[in-house]
GUKOLDREN-352148 format. One record per residue: chain; residue number from 1; y, z, x of N, C-alpha, C in turn. Coordinates in steps of 0.001 Angstrom, whole numbers. Example, Ala and Ser with C-alpha at 12.3 -4.5 7.8 and 13.67 -1.06 7.14 Angstrom:
chain  resi  npy  npz  npx  capy  capz  capx  cpy  cpz  cpx
A  1  -5690  7800  13190  -4500  7800  12300  -3300  7800  13200
A  2  -2250  7080  12850  -1060  7140  13670  30  7870  12900
***
This chain:
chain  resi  npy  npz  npx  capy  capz  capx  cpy  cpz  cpx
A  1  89745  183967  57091  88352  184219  56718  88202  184103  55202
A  2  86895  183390  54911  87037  183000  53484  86026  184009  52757
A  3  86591  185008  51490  85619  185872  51212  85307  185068  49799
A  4  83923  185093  49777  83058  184663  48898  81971  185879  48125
A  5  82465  185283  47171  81748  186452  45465  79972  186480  45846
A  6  79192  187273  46328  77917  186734  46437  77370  187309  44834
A  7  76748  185980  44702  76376  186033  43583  77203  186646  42000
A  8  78390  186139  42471  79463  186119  41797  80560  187818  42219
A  9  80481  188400  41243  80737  189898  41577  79843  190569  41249
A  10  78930  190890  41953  77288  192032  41067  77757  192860  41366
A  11  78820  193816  42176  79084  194960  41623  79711  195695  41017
A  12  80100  194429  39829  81226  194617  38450  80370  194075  37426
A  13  79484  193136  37247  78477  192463  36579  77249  192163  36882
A  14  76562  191603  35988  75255  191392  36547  75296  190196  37037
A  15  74240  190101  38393  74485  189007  39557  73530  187792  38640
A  16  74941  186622  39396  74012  185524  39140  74451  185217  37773
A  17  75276  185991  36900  75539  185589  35666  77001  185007  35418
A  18  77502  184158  34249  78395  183759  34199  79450  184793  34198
A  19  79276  185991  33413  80178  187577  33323  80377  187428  34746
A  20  79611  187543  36027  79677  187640  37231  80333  186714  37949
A  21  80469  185380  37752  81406  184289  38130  83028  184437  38106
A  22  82891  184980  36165  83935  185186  36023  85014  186235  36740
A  23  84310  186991  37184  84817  188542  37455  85161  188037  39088
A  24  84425  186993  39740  84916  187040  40980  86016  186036  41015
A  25  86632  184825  39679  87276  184003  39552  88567  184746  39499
A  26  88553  185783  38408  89587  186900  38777  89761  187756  39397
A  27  89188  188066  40421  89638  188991  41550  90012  188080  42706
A  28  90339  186494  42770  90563  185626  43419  89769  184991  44646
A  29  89024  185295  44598  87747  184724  45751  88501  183239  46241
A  30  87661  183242  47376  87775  182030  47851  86768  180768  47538
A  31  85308  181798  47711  84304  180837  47035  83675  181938  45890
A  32  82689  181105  45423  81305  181917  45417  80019  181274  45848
A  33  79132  182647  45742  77829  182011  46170  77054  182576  45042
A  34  75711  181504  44570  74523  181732  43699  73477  181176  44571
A  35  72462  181645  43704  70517  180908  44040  70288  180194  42663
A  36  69957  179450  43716  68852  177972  42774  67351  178302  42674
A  37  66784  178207  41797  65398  177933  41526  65028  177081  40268
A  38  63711  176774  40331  62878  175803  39362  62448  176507  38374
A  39  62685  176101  36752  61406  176737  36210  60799  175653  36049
A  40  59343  175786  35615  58134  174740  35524  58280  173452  34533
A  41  59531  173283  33637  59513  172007  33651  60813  171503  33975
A  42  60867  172111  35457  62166  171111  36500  64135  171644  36047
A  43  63687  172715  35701  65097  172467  35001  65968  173900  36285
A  44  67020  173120  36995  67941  174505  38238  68244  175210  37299
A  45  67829  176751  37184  68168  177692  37031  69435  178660  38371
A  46  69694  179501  37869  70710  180827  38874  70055  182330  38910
A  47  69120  182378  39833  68667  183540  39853  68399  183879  40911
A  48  68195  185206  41602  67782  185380  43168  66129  185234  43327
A  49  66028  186377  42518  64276  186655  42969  63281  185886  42269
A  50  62038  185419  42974  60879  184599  42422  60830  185061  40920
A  51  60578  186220  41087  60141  187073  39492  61124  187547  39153
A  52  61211  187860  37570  61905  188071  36647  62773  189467  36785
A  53  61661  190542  36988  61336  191796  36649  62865  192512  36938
A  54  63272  192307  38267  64121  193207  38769  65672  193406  37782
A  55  65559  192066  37600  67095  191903  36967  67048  191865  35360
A  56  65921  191928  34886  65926  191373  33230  65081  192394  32313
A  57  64274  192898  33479  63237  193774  32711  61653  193491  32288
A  58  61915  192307  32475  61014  191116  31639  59497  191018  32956
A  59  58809  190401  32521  57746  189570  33622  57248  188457  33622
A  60  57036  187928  34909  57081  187042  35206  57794  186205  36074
A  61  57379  184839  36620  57656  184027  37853  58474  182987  37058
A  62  59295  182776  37594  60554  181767  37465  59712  180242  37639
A  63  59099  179752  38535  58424  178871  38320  57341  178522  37539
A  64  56721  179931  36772  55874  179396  35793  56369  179837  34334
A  65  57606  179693  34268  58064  179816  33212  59177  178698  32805
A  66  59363  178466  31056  59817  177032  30967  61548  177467  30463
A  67  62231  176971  30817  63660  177162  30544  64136  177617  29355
A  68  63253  177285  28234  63689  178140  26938  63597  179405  27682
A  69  62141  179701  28053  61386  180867  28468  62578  181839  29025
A  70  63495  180988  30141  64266  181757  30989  65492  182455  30023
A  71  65797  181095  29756  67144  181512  28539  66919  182770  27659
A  72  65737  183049  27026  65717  184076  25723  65713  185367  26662
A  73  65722  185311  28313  65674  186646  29075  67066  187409  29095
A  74  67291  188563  29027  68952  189410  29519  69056  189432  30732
A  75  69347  188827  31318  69512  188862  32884  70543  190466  33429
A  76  70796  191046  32649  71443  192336  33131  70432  193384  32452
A  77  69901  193525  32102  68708  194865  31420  68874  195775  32775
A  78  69306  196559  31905  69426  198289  32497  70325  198022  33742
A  79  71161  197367  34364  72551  197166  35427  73389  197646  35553
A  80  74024  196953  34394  75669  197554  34479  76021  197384  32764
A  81  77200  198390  32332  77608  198469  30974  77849  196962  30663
A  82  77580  196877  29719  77725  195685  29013  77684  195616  27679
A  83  78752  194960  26855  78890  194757  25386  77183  193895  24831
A  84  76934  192849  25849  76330  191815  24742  75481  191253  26568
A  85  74186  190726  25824  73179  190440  26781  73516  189472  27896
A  86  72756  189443  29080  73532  188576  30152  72516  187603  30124
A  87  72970  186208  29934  72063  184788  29828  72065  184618  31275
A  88  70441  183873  31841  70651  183848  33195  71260  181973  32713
A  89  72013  181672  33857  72526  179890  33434  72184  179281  34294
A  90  72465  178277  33785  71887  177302  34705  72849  176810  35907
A  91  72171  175447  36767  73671  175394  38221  74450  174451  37492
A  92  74248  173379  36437  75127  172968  35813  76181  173771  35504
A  93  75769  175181  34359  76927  175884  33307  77513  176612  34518
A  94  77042  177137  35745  77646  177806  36803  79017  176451  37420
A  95  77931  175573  37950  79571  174695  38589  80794  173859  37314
A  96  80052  173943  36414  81476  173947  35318  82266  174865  35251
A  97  82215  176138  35562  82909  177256  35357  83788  177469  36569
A  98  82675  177402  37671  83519  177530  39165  84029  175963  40003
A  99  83356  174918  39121  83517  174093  40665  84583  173568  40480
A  100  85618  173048  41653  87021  172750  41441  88160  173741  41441
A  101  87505  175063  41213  88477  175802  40961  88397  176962  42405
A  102  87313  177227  43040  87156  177465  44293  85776  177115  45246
A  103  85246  177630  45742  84275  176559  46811  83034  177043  46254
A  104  82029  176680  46429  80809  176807  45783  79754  176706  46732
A  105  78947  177534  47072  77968  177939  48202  76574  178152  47297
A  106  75958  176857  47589  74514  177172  46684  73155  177404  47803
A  107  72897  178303  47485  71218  178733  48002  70339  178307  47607
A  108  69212  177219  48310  68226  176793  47564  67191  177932  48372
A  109  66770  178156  46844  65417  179131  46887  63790  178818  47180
A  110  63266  179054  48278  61847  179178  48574  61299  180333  48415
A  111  60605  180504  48112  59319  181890  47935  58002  181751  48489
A  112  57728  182840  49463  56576  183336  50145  56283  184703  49603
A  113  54955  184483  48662  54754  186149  48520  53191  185679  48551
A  114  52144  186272  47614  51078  186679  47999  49980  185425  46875
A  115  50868  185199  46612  50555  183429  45757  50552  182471  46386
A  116  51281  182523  47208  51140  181299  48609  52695  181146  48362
A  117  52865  179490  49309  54680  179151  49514  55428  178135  48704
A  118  56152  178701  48154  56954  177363  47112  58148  176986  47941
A  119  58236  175676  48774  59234  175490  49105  60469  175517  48546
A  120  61773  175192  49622  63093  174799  48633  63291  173290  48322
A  121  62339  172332  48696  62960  170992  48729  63196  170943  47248
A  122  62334  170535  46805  62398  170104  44903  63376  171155  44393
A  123  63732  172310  44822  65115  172946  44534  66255  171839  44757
A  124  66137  171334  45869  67435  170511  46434  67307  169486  45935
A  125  65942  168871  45443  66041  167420  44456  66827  167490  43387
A  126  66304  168373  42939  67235  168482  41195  68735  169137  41402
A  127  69021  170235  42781  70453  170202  42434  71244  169266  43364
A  128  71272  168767  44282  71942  167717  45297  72264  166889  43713
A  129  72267  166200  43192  72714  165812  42016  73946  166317  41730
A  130  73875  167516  41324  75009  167985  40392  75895  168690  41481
A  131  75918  168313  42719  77076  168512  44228  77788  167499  44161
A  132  77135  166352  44148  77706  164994  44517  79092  165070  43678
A  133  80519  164713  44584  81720  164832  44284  82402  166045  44292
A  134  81485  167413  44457  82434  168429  44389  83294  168324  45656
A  135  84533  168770  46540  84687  168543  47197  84892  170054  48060
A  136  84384  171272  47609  84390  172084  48583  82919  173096  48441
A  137  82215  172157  49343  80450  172774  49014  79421  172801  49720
A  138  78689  174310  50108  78068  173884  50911  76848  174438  50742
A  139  75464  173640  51048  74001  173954  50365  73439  175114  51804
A  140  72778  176252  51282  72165  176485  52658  70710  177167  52056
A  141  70233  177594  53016  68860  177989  52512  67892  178587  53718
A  142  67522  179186  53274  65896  180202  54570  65226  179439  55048
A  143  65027  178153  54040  63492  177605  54253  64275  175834  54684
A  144  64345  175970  56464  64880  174528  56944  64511  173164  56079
A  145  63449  172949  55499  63033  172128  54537  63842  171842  53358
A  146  64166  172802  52829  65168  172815  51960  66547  171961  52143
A  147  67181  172533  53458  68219  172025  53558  68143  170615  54740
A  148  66751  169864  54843  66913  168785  55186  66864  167913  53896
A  149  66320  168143  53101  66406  167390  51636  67537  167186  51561
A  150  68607  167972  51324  70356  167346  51520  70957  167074  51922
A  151  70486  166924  53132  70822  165903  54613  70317  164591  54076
A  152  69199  164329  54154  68624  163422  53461  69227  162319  52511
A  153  69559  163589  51477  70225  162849  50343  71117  162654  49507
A  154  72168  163377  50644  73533  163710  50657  74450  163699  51852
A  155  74437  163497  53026  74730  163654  53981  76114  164254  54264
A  156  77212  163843  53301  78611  164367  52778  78165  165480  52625
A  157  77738  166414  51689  77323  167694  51332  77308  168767  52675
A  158  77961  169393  53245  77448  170321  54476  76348  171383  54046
A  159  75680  171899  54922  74648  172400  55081  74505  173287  55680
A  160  74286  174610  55525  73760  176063  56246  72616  176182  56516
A  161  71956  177014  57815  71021  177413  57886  71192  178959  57506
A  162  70427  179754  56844  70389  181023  56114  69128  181289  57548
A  163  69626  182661  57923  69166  183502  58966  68025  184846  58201
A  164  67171  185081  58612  66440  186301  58280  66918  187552  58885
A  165  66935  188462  58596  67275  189812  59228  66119  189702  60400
A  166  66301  190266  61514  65628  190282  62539  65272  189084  63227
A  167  65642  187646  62420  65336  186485  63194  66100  186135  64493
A  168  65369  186042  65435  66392  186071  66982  67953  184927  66360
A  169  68689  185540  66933  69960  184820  66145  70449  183547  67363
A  170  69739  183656  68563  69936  182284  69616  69187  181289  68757
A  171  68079  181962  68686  66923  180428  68487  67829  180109  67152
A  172  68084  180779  66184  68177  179995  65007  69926  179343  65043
A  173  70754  179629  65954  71852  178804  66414  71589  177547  66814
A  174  70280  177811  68120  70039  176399  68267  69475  175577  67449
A  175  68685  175837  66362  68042  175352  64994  68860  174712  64625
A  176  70225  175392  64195  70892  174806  63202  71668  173575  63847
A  177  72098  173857  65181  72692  172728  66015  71741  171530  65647
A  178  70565  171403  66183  70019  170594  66640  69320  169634  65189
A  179  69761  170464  63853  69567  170032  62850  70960  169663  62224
A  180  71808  169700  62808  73059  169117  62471  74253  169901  61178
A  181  73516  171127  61371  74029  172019  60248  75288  172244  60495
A  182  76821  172545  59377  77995  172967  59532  78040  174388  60120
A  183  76852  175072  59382  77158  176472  59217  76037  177392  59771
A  184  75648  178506  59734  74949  179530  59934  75470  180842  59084
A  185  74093  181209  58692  74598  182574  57347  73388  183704  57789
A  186  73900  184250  58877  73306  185175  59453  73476  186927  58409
A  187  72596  187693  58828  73167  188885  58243  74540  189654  58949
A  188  74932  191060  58257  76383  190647  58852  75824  191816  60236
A  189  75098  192464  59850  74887  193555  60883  74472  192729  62361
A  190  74228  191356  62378  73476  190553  63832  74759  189745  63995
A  191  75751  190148  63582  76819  189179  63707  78019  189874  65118
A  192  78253  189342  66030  78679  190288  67089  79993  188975  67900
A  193  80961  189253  68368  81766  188625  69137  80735  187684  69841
A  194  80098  187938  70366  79247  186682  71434  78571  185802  70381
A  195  77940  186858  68991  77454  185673  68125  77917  184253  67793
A  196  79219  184590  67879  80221  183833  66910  80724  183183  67849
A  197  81294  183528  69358  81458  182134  70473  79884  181153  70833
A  198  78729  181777  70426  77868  181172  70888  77497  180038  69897
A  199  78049  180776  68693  77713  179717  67404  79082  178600  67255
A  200  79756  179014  67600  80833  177665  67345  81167  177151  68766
A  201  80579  177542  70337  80522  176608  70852  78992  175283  70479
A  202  78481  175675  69583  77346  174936  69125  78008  174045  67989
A  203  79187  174270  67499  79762  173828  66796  79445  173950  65113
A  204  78845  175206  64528  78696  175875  63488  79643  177058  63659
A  205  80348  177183  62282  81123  178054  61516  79890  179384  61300
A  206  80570  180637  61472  79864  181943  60573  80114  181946  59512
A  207  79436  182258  58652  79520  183053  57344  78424  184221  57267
A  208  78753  185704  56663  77445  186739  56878  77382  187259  55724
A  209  76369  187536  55521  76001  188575  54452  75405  189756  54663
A  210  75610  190850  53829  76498  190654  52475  77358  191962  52845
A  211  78668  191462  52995  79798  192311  53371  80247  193597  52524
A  212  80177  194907  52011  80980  195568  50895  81677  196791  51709
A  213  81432  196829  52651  82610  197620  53427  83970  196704  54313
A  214  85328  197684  53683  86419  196921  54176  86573  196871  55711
A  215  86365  198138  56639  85792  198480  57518  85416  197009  58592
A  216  83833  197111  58024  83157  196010  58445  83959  194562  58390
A  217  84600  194064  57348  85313  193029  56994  86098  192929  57869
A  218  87168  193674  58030  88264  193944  59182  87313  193197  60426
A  219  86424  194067  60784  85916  193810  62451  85439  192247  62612
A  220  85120  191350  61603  84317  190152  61327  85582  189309  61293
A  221  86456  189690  60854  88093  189197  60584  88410  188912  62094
A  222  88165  190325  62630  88890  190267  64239  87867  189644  65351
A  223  86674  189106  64282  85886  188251  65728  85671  186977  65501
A  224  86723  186259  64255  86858  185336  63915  85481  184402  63424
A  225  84990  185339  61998  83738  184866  60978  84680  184198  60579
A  226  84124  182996  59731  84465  181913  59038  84676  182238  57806
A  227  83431  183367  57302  83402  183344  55710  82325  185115  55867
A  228  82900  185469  54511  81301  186716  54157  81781  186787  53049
A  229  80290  187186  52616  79342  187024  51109  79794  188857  50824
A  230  80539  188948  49561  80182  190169  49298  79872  190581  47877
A  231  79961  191651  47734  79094  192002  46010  80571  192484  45257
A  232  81723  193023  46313  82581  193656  45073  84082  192902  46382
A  233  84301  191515  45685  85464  190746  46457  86539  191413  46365
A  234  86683  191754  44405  88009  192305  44217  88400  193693  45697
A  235  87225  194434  46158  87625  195404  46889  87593  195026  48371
A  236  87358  194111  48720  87279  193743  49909  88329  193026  50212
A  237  88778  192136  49178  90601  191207  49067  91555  192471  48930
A  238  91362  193123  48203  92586  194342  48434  92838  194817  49698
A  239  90880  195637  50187  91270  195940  51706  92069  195178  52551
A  240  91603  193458  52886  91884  192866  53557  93982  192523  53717
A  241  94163  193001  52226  95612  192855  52353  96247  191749  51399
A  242  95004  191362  50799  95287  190068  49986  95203  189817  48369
***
């Protein structure tokens, strides 16, 4: 089972940041995982949420803001101890740091809130680019749109379908089958022995999120998950024995 840094290690650093990459590069991960988004003049950023606020302090929408804009933000304000401010980076400065050196799981980001819907495709325009040649990588995303763009225009590239909490977990098995997906990234709590024969007789791999009990890990281990996303790897690779 392959444990992957979600969003690097956020519960040693602030998520999504290079400090956070790093921290899961040394606690030995297998992969990691980040989010992709746009700011408004096109440039992949690494951040989870539409808006700023949660992680930086700051306000404002990631898409209507321009990449200087993003850069001059602390992406760790008020988190975790820290010497010196956390730059949010971009998916370029992220897969220079990680790619090659373990697997790289990118989330393209859509947003539905009360502004209306920003898909993930034009997420996947600008990063399907900077995939091409990695050789252990896989794009997934909420919003199926998203991850037909890299079908599309990558076809090498494998592809996840990202599951909602409460989304019936048959229908979206058969989704992902019938869309030709490698994977499925269900939450870990809908993840069950039958999940996981029903999903790889469909011929998709598990991966769940977001794992931080060793506990839980163990039982996902013994029902043969593929992969889980967690926040603190270093403690979940120890549990596991590794």
């Amino acid at each position: 089972m392959r444990v992957i840094g979600h969003r690097g290690a956020a519960a040693v650093a602030p998520e999504n940041t290079l400090a956070s990459f790093a921290a899961a590069l040394e606690a030995g991960v297998d992969a990691v995982e980040f989010d992709a988004r746009l700011t408004i003049d096109g440039a992949p950023v690494v951040m989870h949420d539409a808006d700023v606020t949660r992680t930086t302090g700051a306000r404002g929408r990631i898409s209507e803001m321009t990449l200087a804009e993003v850069r001059a933000l602390d992406a760790g304000a008020g988190s975790i101890e820290r010497s010196q401010p956390a730059r949010v980076p971009t998916v370029e400065e992220v897969l220079a740091l990680v790619g090659g050196r373990v697997g790289v799981f990118v989330e393209l980001k859509a947003t539905l809130d009360e502004r209306g819907f920003i898909p993930a495709g034009p997420v996947a325009r600008a990063v399907v680019p900077l995939l091409v040649g990695l050789t252990d990588v896989v794009a997934s995303s909420f919003d199926p749109g998203g991850v037909e763009v890299v079908r599309a225009m990558a076809p090498a590239i494998p592809t996840a379908l990202s599951v909602l909490r409460g989304f019936p977990i048959e229908q979206a098995i058969e989704q992902a089958r019938a869309a030709g997906h490698a994977q499925i990234h269900p939450a870990q709590d809908a993840v069950s022995p039958e999940v996981v024969a029903r999903a790889r007789n469909a011929g998709l791999a598990v991966c769940c999120w977001t794992v931080n009990e060793v506990a839980r890990a163990r039982e996902l281990l013994d029902m043969g998950v593929e992969g889980i996303f967690t926040d603190d790897p270093a403690r979940i690779l120890a549990g596991l024995g590794r």
